[in-house]
N, C-alpha and C positions, 0 to 999 in steps of 0.2 A: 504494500500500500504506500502512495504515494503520499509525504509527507507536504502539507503546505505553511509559507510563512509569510509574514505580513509585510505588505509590500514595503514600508516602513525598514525593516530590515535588511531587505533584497536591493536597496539605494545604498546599504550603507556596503555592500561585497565588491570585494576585489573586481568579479565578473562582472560585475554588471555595466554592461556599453549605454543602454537608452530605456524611458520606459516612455511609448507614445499612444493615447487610442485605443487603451487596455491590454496594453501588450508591452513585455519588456524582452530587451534583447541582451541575452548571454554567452558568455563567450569561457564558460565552466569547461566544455570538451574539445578548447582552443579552436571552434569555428563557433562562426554566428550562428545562435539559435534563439527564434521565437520563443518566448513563454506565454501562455497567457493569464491573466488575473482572475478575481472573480470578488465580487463584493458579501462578506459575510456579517451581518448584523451593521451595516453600513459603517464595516472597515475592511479594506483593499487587500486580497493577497494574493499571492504567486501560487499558482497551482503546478507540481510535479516539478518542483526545482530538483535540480540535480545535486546541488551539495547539500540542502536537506536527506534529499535519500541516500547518497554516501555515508551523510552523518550517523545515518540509522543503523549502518551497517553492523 
């Protein structure tokens, strides 16, 4: 399962290139990759980041 974190956080990562339009771009598997958000109890997160699910490991 796919861990999510607050977009809040996902501004503060190394990886993170851009967040525009509900979508942020990362660059965790050194190319560009789409993420997308999703608003929960109208606060903003990252859904299936990738170094949240590393971190689970």
């Amino acid at each position: 399962m796919s861990k999510k974190i607050s977009l809040e956080e996902c501004l503060k990562c190394v990886h993170h290139i851009s967040f525009r339009e509900g979508t942020v771009m990362c660059n965790y598997w050194h190319r560009e990759e789409q993420r997308m958000t999703q608003f929960i109890d109208k606060i903003p997160y990252l859904i299936n980041c990738p170094k949240a699910d590393e971190d689970m490991r």
